[in-house]
C-alpha positions as CSV (number, residue, x, y, z in Angstrom):
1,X,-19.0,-4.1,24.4
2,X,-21.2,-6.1,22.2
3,X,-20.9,-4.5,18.6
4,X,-18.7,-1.5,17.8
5,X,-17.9,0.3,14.5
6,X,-14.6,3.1,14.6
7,X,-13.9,5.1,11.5
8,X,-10.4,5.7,11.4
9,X,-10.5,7.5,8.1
10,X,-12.5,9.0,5.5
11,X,-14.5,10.5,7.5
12,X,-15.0,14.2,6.5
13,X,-12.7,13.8,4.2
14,X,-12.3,11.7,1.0
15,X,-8.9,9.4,1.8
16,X,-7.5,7.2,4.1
17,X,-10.3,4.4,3.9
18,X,-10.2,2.7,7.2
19,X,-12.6,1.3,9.3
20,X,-12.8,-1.5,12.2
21,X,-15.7,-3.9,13.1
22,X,-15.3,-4.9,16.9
23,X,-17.1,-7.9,19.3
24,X,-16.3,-9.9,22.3
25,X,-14.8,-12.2,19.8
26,X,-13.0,-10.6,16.7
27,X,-12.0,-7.5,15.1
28,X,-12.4,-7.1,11.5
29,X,-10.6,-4.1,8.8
30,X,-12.2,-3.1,6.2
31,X,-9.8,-1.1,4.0
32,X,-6.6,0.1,4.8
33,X,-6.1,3.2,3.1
34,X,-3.8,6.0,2.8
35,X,-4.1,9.5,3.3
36,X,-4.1,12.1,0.6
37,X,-5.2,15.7,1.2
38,X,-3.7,18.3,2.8
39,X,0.1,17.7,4.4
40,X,-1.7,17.7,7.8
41,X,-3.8,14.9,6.4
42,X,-1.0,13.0,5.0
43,X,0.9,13.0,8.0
44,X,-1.1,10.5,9.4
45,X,0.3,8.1,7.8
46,X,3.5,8.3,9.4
47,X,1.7,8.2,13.0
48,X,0.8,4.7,14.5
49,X,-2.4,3.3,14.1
50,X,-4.8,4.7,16.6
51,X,-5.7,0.7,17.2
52,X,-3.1,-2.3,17.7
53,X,-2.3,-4.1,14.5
54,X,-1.8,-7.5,16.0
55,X,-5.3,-7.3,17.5
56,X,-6.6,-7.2,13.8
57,X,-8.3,-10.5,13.0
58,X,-8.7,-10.1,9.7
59,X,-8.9,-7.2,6.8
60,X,-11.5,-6.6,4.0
61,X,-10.9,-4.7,0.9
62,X,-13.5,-2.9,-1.1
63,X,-11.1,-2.3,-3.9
64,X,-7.0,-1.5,-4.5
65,X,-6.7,2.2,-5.4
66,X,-4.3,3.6,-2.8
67,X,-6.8,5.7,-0.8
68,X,-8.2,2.3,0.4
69,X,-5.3,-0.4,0.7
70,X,-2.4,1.9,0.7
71,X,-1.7,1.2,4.4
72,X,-1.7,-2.5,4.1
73,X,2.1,-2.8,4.0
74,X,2.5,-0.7,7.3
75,X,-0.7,-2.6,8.7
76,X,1.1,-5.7,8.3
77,X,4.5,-4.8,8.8
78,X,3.1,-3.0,12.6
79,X,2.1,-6.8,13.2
80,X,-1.0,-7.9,11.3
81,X,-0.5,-11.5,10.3
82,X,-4.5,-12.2,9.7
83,X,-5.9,-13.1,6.4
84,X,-6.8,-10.4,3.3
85,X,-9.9,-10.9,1.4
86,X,-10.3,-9.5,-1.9
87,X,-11.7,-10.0,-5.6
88,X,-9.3,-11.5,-7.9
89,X,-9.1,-8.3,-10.0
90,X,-8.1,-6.0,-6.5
91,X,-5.7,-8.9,-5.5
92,X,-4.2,-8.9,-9.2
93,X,-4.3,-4.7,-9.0
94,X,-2.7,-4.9,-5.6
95,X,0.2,-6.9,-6.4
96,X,1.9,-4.2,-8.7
97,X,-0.1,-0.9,-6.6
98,X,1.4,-1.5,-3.1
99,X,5.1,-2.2,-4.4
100,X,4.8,1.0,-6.5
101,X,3.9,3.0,-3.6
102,X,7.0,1.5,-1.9
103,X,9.2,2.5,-4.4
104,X,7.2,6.2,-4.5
105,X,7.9,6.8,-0.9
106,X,11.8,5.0,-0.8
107,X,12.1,7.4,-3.7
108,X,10.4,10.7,-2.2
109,X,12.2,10.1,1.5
110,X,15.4,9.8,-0.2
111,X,15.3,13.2,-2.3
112,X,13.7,14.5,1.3
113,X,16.4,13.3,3.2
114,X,19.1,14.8,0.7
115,X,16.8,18.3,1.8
116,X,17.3,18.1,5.3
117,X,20.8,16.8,5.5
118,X,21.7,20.5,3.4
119,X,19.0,22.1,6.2
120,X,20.9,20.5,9.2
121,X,17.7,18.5,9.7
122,X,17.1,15.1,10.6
123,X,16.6,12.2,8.5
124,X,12.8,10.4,8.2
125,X,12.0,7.0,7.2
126,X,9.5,5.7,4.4
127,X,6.2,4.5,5.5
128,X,6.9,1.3,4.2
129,X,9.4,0.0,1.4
130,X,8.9,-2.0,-1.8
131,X,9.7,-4.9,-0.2
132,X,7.5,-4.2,2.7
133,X,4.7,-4.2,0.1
134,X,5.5,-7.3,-1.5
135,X,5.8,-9.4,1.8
136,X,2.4,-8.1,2.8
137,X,0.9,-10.2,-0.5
138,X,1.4,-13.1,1.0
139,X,-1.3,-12.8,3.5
140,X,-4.2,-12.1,0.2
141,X,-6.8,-14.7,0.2
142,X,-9.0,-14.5,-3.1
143,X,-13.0,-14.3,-3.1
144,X,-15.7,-14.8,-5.7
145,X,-18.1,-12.0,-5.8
146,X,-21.7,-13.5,-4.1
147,X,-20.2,-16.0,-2.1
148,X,-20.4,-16.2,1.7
149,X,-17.1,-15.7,3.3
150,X,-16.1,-16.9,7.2
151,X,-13.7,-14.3,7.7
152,X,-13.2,-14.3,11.6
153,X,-15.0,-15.8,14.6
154,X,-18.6,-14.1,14.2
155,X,-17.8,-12.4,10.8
156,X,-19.1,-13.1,7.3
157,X,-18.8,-11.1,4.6
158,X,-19.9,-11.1,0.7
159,X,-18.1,-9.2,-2.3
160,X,-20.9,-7.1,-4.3
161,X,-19.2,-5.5,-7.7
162,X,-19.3,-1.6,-7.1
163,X,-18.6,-1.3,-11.0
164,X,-15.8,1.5,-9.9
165,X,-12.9,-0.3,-10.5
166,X,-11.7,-4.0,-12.0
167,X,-12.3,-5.8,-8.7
168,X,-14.0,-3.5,-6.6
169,X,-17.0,-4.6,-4.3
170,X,-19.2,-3.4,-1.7
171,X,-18.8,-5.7,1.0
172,X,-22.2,-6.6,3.2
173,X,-21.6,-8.0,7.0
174,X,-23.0,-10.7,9.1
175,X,-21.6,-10.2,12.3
176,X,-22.9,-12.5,15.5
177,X,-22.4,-10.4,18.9
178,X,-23.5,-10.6,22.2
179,X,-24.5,-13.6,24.6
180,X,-27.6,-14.2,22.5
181,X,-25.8,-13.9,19.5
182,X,-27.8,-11.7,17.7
183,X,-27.1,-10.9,14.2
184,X,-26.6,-7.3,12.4
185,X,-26.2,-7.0,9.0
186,X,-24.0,-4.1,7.5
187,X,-23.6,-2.8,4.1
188,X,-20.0,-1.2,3.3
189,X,-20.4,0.7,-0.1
190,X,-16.8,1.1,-0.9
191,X,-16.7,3.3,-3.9
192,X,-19.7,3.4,-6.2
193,X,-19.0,3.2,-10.0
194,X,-21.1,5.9,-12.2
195,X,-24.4,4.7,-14.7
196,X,-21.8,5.8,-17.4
197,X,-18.6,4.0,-17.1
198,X,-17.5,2.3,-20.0
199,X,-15.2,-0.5,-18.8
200,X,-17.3,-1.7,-15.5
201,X,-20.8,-3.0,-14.9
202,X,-23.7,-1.2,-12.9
203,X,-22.9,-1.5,-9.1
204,X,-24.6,-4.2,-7.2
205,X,-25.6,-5.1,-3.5
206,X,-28.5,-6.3,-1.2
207,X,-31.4,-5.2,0.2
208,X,-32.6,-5.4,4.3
209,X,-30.1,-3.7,6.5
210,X,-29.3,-2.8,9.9
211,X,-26.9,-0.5,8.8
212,X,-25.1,0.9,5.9
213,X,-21.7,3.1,5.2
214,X,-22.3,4.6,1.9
215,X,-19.3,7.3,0.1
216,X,-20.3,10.8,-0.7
217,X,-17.7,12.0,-2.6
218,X,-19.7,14.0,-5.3
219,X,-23.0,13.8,-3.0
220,X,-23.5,17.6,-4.3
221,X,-23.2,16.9,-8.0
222,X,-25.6,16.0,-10.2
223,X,-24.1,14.9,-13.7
224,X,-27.8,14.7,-15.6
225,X,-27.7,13.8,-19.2
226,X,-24.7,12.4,-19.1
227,X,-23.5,9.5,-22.0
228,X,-20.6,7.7,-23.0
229,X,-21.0,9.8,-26.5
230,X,-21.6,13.1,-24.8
231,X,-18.1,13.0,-22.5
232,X,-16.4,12.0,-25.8
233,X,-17.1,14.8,-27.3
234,X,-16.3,17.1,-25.0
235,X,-12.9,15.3,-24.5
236,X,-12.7,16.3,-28.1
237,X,-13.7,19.9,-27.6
238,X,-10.9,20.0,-25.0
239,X,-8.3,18.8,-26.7
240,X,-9.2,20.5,-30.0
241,X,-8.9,23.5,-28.0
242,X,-5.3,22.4,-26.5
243,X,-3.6,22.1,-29.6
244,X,-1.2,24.2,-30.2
245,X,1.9,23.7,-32.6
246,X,4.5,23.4,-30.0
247,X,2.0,22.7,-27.2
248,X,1.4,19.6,-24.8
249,X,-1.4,18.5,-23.6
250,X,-1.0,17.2,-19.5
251,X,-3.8,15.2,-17.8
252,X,-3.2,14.1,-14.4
253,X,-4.8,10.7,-14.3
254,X,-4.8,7.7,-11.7
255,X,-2.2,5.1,-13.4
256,X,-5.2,2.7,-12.7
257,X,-8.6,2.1,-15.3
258,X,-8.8,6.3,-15.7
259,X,-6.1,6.4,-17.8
260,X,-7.4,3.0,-19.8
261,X,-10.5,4.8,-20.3
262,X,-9.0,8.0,-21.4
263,X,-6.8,5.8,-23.7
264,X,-10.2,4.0,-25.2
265,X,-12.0,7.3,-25.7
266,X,-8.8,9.0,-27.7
267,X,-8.5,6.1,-30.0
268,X,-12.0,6.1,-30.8
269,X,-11.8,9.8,-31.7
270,X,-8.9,9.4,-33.6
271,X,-10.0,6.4,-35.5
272,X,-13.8,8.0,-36.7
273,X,-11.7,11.4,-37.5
274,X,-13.1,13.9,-34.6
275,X,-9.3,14.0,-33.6
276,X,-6.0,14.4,-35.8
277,X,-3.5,11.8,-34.9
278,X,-1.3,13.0,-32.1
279,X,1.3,11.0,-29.9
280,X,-0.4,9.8,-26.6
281,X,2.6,9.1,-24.0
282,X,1.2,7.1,-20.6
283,X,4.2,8.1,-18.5
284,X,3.6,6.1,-16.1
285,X,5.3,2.7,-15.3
286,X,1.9,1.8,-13.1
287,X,-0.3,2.5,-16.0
288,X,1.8,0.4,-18.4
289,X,1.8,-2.4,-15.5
290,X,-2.1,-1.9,-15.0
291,X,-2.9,-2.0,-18.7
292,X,-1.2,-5.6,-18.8
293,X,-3.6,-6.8,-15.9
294,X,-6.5,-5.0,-17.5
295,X,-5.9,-7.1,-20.8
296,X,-5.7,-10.1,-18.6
297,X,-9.0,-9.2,-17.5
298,X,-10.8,-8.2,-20.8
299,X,-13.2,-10.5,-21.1
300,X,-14.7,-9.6,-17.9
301,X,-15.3,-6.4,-19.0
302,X,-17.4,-4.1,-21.0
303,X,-15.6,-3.2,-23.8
304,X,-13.1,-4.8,-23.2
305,X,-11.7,-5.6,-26.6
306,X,-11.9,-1.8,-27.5
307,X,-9.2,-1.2,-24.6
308,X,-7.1,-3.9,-26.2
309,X,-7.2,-2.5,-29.8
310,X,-6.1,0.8,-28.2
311,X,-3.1,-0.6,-26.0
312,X,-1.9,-1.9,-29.1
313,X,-2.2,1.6,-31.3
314,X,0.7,2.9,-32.9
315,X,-0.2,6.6,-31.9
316,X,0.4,5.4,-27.5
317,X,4.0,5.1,-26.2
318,X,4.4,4.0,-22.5
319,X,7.0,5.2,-21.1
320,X,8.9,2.6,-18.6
321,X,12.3,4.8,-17.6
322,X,13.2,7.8,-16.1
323,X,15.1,8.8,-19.5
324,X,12.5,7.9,-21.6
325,X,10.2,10.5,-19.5
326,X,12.5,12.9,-19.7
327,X,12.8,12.6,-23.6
328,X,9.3,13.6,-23.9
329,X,10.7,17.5,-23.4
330,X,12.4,17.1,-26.9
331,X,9.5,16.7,-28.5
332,X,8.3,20.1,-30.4
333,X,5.0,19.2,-32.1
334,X,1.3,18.9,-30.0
335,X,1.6,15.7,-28.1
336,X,-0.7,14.5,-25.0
337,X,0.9,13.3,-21.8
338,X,-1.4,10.8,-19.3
339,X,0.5,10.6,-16.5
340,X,0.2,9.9,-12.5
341,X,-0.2,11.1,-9.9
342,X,-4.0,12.1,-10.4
343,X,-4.0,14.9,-7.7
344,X,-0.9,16.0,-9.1
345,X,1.4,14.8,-5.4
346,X,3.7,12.4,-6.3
347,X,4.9,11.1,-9.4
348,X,6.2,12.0,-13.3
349,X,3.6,14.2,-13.8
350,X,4.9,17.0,-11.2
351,X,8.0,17.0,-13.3
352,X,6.1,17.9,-16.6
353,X,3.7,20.2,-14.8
354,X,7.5,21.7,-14.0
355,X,8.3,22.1,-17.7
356,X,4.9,23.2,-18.6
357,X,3.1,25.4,-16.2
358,X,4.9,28.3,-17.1
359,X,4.1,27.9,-21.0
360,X,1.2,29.6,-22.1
361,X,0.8,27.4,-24.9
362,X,0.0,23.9,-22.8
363,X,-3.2,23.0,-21.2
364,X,-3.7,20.8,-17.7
365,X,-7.1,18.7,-17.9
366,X,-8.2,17.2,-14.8
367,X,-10.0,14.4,-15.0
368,X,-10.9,13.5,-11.7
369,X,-11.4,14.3,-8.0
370,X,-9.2,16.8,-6.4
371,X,-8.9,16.2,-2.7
372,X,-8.5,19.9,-0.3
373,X,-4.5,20.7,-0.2
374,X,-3.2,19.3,-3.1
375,X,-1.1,20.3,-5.7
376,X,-4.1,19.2,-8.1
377,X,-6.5,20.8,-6.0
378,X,-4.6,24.7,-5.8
379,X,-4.3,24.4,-9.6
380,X,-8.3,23.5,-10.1
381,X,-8.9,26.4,-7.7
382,X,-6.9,29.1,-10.1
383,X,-3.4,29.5,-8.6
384,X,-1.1,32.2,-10.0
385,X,2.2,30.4,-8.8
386,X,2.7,27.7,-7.2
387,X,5.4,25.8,-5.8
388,X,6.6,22.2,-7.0
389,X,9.8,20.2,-5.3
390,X,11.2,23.6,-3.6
391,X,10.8,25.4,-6.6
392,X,8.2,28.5,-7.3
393,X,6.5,27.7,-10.9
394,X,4.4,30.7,-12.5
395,X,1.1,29.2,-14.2
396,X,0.3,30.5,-17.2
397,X,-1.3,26.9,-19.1
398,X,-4.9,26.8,-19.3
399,X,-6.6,24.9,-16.2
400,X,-9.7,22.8,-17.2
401,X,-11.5,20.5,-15.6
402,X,-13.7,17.4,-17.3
403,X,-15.2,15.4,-14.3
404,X,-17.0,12.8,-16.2
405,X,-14.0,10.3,-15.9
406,X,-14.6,10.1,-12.3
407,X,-15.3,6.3,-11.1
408,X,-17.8,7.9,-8.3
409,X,-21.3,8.0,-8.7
410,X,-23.2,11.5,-8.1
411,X,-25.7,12.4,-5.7
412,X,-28.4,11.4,-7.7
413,X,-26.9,8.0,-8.6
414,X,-25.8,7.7,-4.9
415,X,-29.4,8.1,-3.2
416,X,-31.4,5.6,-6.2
417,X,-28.0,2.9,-5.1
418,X,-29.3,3.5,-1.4
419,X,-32.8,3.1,-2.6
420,X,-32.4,-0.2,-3.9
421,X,-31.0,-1.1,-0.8
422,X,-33.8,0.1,1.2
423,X,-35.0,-0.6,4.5
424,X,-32.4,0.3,5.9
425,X,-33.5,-0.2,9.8
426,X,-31.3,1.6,12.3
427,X,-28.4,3.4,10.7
428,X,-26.7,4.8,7.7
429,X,-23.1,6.9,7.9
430,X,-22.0,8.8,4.9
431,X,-18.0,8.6,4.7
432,X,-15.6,9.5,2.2
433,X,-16.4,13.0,1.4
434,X,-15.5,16.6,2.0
435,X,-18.4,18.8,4.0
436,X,-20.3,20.2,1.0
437,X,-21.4,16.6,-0.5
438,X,-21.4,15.3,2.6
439,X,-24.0,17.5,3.7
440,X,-25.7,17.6,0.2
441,X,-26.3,13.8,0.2
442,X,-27.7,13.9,3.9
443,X,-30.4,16.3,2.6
444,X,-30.7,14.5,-0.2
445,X,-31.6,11.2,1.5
446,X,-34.3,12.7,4.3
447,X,-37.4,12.2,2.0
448,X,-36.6,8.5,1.6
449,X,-39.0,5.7,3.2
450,X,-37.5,2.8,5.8
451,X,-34.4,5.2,6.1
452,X,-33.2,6.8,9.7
453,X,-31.2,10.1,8.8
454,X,-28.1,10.0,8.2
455,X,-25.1,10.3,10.4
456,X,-21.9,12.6,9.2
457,X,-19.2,10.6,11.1
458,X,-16.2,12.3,12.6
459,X,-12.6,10.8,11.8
460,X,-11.5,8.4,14.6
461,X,-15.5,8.3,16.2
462,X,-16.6,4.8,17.2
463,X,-20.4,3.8,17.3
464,X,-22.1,1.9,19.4
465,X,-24.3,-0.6,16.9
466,X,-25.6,-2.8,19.1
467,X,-29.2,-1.3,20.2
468,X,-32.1,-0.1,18.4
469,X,-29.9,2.5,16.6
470,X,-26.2,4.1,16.9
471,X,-24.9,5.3,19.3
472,X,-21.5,7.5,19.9
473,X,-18.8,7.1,22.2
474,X,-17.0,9.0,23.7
475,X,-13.2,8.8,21.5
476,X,-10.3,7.8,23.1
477,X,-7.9,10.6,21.1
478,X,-8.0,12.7,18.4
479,X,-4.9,12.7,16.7
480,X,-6.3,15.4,13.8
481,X,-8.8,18.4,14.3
482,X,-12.5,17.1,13.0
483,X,-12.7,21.0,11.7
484,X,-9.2,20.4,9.8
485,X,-10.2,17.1,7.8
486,X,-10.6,17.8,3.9
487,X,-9.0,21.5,4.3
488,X,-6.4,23.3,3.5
489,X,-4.1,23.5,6.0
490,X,-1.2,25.3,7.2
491,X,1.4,24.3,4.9
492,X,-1.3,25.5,1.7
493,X,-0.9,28.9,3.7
494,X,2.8,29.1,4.1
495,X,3.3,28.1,0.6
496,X,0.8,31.1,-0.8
497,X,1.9,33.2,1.8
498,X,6.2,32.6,-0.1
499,X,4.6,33.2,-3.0
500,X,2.8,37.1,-1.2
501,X,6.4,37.9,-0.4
502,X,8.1,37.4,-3.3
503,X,5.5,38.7,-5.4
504,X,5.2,41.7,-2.9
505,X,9.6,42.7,-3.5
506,X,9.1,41.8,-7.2
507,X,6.8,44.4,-7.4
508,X,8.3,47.3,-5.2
509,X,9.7,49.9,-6.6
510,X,12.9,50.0,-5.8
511,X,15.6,48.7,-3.2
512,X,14.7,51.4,-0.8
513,X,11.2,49.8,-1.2
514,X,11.8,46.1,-1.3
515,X,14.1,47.0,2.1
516,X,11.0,48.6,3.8
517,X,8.3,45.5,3.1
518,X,11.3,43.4,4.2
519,X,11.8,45.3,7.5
520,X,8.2,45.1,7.9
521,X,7.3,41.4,7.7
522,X,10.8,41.3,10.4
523,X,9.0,43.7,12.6
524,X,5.9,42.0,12.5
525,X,7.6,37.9,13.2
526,X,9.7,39.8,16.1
527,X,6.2,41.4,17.4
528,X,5.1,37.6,17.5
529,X,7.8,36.2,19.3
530,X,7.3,38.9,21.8
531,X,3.9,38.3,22.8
């Protein structure tokens, strides 16, 4: 082995950032992420790390959402005890993410737990705990963007700013390998801000590579024509359209810089008159932590003093408690609710999409990317019912969708960042993406000069980077389908196949009818334990 790359996520499928640098003389992370698509997906999570934690020399993050460093408490706690390099701003973001997504899962296991003790089942553990999360800060070392940085014997890396997120950075590679220590230079894109974001700058890196990872996450859309001015107004358009009397507004939004912007972009509508006043509540203790770190950070930021004027607004409530969520059902005039998780799995806003679904007079806006098996993801797609914590909820809000929030670039924007990168010598990998963009972007990128085509990595393949151009190896396991990654699974099916059922006996007849479907889906599970 002289120079090996594994990708032990987002690969095929948008979560679960993960993937590992290897020579004769280190091993080297970048990202740690968590999965969050389907419940096949997400099980991976709870599996051990298809590599041994202690052999980790050191870990490099691109940027703190969870999909990236959400693993870092279990990394650490499995035995990791090497250094973390990030940005100030993803350090800063990571200190109040990863003990949030403690308390999410000690939460979420407990109310599971209280499940399976009533089902006779057994009892499961949380990935990691709050205080797993905060122990695992310890081990962040802080990095200037554009600075060299020794981060293990052979390694040196340098943060580039993505402009996706306060903190995030591409991170280029020097690795030495081999006895005549050659050096390869790599290019990890991390997540690539948009031309149009309003609180980051345009995304940055280097040019002359051996290799470069770049994300594909809307590598099939192309977002032409779009402005800061134009995705205002339709904002406005959406929300004029929402109000209703006695209605809510709900957008699903990640706790972290989506829900500042949003925030921005409602005050300014408010303030020049497009928009009545109406109550913004950012249910979300995250979002009201984040906002605090984002003021912190406003003068590295575009705009940022526009955020700060609208933090302080008298029209936005954050919402710290669990009471003081709940008191947002009282209220009987047209209100807007920001609240996390983004995809709509974890968090207060499956308890208003709860209260709300069934109301024809609300509206859910999403705002962002919805991963293949999610909640989010089986509303966007135009679900009749659905079902949320046990429960089967009848949809009768309005689903709409307004993608220009997303902090990814589109294919367009993706290919003219790889461009500016260019020559590119002997490999480039597109990651985190589902099949269409990933596929999109590959055609995209054939016509470009001083480019090899590009390779469509499987999760857990490793690559051989040390000749003329990569090479796969054979994998060691395969601990989830490659056809399964960023799909619906099973458990989508078994949920809309409840939902058949009941809506099958709802609709018979009579009980001489209901009795016959009944005794037919019996016949047919007895036929299948049979053969």
């Amino acid at each position: 082995m002289s120079l090996r790359l594994s990708f032990y996520g987002a690969a095929r499928t948008v979560t679960g950032s993960c993937f590992m640098l290897e020579t004769e003389a280190a091993r080297v992370l970048i990202d740690c992420g968590m999965f969050q698509g389907s419940k096949e997906e997400r099980e991976l999570n709870y599996q051990h790390f298809p590599f041994r934690a202690a052999g980790a020399d050191a870990l490099c993050l691109t940027h703190a959402h969870i999909d990236h460093s959400g693993l870092v408490p279990k990394l650490v706690k499995a035995g990791f005890d090497g250094p973390i390099y990030a940005t100030t701003g993803t350090a800063d973001l990571a200190s109040i993410m990863l003990p949030d997504s403690g308390y999410i899962q000690e939460m979420e296991v407990n109310q599971l737990n209280r499940r399976n003790s009533r089902r006779g089942l057994e009892t499961v553990s949380p990935i990691y705990t709050q205080e797993d999360a905060v122990a695992s800060l310890k081990q962040f070392r802080r990095v200037a963007y554009g600075q060299w940085q020794d981060v293990a014997p052979g390694f040196r890396a340098r943060y580039w700013n993505a402009g996706h997120l306060l903190g995030s950075a591409s991170i280029e590679m020097e690795v030495k390998h081999g006895a005549d220590e050659k050096t390869t230079r790599l290019l990890f894109s991390g997540d690539i801000g948009p031309d149009h974001k309003l609180l980051q700058p345009d995304p940055d890196g280097p040019r002359d590579l051996d290799y470069a990872l770049l994300e594909a996450t809307y590598g099939d859309t192309d977002r032409a024509g779009t402005t800061i001015e134009r995705r205002r107004r339709m904002l406005r358009d959406e929300v004029r359209t929402a109000m209703h009397p006695s209605g809510a507004l709900l957008i699903p939004s990640f706790a972290v810089e989506r829900t500042q912007e949003l925030l921005v972009d409602l005050m300014e509508l408010m303030e020049a008159g497009e928009l009545p006043d109406i109550p913004i509540f950012i249910d979300s203790p995250l979002a009201s932590r984040a906002s605090a770190i984002f003021r912190q950070h406003a003068g590295e930021l575009r705009n940022g003093s526009d955020l700060v004027q609208a933090l302080e607004s008298r029209w936005v409530r954050f919402t710290e408690t669990v009471e003081q969520s709940k008191a947002i059902d009282r209220i009987h005039s047209f209100h807007i609710i920001i609240a996390a998780s983004g995809m709509c799995e974890a968090g207060r806003i499956r308890h208003h999409l709860k209260a709300w679904l069934w109301r024809d007079e609300a509206t859910v806006l999403f705002v962002g990317f919805q991963a293949q098996g999610t909640l989010g993801r089986i509303l966007q797609d135009g679900a009749s019912k659905v079902r949320i914590q046990g429960e089967e909820v009848k949809v009768r809000a309005r689903m709409r969708t307004l993608d220009l929030y997303s902090g990814h670039a589109d294919g367009p924007e993706l290919k003219a960042w790889l461009a500016k990168r260019l020559p590119v010598r002997r490999g480039i990998f597109l990651v985190h993406g589902e099949d269409a963009p990933l596929k999109a972007l590959q055609a995209s990128l054939a016509d470009l000069d001083r480019a090899p085509t590009a390779i469509i990595p499987e999760i857990d393949d490793i690559y051989d980077l040390a000749g003329d151009a990569a090479t796969r190896v054979e994998r060691p396991e395969e601990r989830v389908r490659p056809a399964s990654a960023g799909h619906r699974d099973w458990h989508n099916e078994y949920a809309e196949l409840l939902i058949d059922i009941n809506d099958a006996i709802a609709a018979a007849a009579d009980r001489k009818a209901k009795g016959v479907i009944i005794r037919r889906i019996k016949n047919a599970l007895r036929d299948r334990a049979r053969n």
